[in-house]
C-alpha positions as CSV (number, residue, x, y, z in Angstrom):
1,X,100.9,61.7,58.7
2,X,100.3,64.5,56.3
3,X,101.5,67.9,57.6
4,X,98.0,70.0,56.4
5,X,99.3,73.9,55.8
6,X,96.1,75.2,55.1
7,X,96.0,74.9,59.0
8,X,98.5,77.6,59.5
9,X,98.4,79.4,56.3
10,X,94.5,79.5,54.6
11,X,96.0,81.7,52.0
12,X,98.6,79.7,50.6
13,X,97.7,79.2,47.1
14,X,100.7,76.9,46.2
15,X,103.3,74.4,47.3
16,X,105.8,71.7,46.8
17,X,105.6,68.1,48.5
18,X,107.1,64.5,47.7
19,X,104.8,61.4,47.0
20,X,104.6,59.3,50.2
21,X,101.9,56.8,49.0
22,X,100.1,55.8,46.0
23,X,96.5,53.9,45.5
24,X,96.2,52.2,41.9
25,X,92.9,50.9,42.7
26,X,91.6,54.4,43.2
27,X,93.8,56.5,41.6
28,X,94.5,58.8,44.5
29,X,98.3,60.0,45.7
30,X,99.5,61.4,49.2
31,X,102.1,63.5,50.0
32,X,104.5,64.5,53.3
33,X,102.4,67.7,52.9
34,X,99.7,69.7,51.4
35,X,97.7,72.9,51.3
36,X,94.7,71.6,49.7
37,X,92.2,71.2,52.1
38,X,90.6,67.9,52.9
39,X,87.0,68.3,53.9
40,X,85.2,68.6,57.2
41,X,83.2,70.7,59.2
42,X,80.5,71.2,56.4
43,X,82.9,72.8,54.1
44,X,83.8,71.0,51.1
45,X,87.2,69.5,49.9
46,X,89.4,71.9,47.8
47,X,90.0,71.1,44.1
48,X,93.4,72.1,41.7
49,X,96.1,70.6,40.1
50,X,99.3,68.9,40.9
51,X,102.3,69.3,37.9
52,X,105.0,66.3,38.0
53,X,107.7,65.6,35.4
54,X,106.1,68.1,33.7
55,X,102.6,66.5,33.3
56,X,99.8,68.5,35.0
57,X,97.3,66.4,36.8
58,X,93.8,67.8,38.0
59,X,92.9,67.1,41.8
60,X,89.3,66.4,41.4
61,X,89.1,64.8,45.5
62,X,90.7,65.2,48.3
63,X,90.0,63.3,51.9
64,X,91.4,62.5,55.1
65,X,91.5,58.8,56.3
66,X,93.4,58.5,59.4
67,X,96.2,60.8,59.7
68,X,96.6,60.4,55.7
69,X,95.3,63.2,53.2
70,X,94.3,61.5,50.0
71,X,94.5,62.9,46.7
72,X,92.2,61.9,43.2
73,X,93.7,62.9,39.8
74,X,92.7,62.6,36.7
75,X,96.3,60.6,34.9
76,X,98.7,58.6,35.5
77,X,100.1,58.8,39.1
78,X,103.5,59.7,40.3
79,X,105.9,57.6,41.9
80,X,106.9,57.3,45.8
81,X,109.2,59.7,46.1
82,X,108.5,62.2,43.1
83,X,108.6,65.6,44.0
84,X,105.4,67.3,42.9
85,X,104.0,71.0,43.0
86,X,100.5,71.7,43.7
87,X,98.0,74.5,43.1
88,X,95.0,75.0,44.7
89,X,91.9,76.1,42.6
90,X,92.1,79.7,44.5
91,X,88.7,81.1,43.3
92,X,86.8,78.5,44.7
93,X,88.7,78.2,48.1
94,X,88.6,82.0,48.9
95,X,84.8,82.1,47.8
96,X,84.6,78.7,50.8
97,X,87.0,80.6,53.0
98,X,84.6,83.9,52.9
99,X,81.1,81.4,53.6
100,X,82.8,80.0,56.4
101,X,83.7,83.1,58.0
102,X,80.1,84.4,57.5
103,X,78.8,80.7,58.8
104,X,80.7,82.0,61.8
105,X,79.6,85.6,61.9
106,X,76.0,83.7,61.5
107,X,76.7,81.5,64.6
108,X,78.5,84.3,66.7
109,X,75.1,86.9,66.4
110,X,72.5,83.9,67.1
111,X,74.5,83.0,70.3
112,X,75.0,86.7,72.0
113,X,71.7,87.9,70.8
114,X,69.4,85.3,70.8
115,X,71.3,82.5,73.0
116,X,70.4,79.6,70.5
117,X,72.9,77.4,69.9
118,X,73.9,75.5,66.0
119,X,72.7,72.2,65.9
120,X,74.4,71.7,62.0
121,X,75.0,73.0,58.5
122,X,76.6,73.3,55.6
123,X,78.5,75.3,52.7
124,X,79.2,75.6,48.9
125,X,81.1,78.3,47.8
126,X,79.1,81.2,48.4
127,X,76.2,79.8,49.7
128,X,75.2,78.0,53.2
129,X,72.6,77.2,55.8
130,X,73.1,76.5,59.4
131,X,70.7,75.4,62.2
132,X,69.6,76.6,65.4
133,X,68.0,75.9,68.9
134,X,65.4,78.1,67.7
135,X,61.5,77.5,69.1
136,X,60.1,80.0,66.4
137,X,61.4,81.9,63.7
138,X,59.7,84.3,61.6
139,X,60.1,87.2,59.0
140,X,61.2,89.6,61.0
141,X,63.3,87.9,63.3
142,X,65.2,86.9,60.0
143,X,66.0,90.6,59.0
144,X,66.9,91.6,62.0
145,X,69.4,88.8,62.3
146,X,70.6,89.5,58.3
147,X,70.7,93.2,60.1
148,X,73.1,92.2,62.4
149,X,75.3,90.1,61.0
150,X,76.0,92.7,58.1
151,X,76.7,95.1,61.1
152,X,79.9,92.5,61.9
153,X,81.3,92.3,58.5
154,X,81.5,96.3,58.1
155,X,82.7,95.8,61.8
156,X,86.2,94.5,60.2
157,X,86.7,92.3,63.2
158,X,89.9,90.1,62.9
159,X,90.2,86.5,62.7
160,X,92.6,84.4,64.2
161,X,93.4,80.7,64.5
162,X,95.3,78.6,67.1
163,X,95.8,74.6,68.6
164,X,95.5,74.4,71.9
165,X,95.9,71.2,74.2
166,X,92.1,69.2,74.7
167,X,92.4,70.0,78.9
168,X,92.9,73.6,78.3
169,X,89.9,73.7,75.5
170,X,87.4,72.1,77.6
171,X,87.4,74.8,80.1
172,X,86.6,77.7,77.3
173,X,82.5,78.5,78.2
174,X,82.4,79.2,74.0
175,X,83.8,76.0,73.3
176,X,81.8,73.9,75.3
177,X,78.2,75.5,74.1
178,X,79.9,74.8,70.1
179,X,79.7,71.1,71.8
180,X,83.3,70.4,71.6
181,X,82.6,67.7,74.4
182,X,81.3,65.4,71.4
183,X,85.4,65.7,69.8
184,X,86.5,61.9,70.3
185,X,88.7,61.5,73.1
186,X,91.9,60.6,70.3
187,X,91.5,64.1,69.7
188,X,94.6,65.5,71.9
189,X,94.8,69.1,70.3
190,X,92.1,71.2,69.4
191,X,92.2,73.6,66.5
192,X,90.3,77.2,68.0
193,X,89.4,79.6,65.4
194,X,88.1,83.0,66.9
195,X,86.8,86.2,65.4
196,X,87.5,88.8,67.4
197,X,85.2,89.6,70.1
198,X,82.4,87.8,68.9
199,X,82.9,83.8,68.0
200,X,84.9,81.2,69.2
201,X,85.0,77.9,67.8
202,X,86.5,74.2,67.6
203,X,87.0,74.5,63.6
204,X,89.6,72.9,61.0
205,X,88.4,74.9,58.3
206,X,90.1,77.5,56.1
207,X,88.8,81.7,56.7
208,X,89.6,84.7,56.1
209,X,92.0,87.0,58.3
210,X,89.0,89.6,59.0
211,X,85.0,89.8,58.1
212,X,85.2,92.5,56.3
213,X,86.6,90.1,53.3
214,X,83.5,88.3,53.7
215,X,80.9,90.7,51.2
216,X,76.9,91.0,52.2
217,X,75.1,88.3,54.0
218,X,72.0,87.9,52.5
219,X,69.3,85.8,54.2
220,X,67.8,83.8,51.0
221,X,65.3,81.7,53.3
222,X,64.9,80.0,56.5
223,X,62.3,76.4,57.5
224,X,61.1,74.3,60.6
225,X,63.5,71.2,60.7
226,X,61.6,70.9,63.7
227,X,59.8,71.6,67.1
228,X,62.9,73.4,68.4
229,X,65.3,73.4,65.4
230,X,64.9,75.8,62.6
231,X,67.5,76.8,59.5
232,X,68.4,79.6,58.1
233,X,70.1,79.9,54.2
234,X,72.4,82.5,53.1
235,X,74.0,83.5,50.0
236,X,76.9,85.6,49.9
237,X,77.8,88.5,47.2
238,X,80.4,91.0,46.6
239,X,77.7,94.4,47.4
């Protein structure tokens, strides 16, 4: 198992860990621990470097299989047991860690507003698009939403993120309309992340401790994906 410390600590930018495993065939390395993140939830894996013997190695993948976070380099790999330090490409995880947060600040409005629920999305640094229950979506439904969710981010609502056992989960309302019920049943503990009086969600992504980190919310464009399911795009800048 691979302790991930992004869980606890999105900001950590660096950190030291020992080789536990190695893959030839793929050139990938694990460690006893990690902050870079692996990947999930729609938001991509982090990138960055590892330095060993003093040889620095770029991380150009990283992945989860099982309870295992794998690493790709670029070089030759260390040896079970090295002691290595890595550093996470920081621009491009806070620029993730800000689009996620606004994916949420997205989902939060749509829910107490509108009462739609996500059905998907996705994120690149700076850039998303989510989908909704939506029957109809139009013009200016879409600037009043981009209204609104701007509204949250100069709200300076805190976030906050904690694991709490599957039972106690299932009986959170928010959680259960995020469809948590679809988690596999292996999945014992269930990491919550919550922004302050308006989102609640099953989430093992990396965000920022409060919206107003996030920058504007601009709606860039929004399509039918279906009868009832419709998607909206945002980019994110520093205005």
């Amino acid at each position: 198992m691979t302790e991930l410390l992004a869980h606890d600590d999105s900001y950590l930018q660096e950190f030291d860990a020992v080789v536990t495993e190695i893959n030839p065939d793929e050139n990938a390395v694990a460690f006893d621990r990690t902050a870079f993140y692996p990947g999930g939830g729609g938001q991509p894996n982090d990138t960055g470097e590892i330095i060993v013997g003093g040889r620095t190695l770029p991380v150009t993948k990283v992945k989860k299989k099982g309870g295992t976070i794998w690493h790709w380099v670029d070089g030759e790999l260390p040896a079970v047991g090295d002691t290595v330090h890595g550093k996470i490409n920081w621009e491009r995880r806070y620029k993730l860690m800000r689009t996620h947060t606004a994916m949420h600040i997205l989902c939060g409005v749509v829910w107490r507003d509108y009462g739609a629920s996500v059905t998907g999305g996705n994120m690149e640094p700076l850039k998303g698009r989510m989908d909704f229950e939506f029957e109809s979506m139009h013009k200016e439904l879409v600037a009043e939403i981009e209204s609104k969710i701007n509204a949250e981010v100069a709200n300076a609502r805190p976030i906050s993120w904690r694991v709490l056992p599957r039972e106690q989960a299932f009986q959170i309302p928010d959680l259960i309309r995020t469809k948590i019920n679809l988690l596999p049943p292996a999945i014992q503990q269930v990491r919550v992340v919550e922004i302050d009086g308006l989102d609640l969600q099953a989430d093992g992504g990396t965000h920022v401790r409060n919206t107003k980190e996030v920058g504007h919310i601009k709606v860039v464009g929004y399509k039918s994906k279906g009868r009832i399911n419709k998607r909206i795009m945002v980019e994110i800048t520093d205005d």
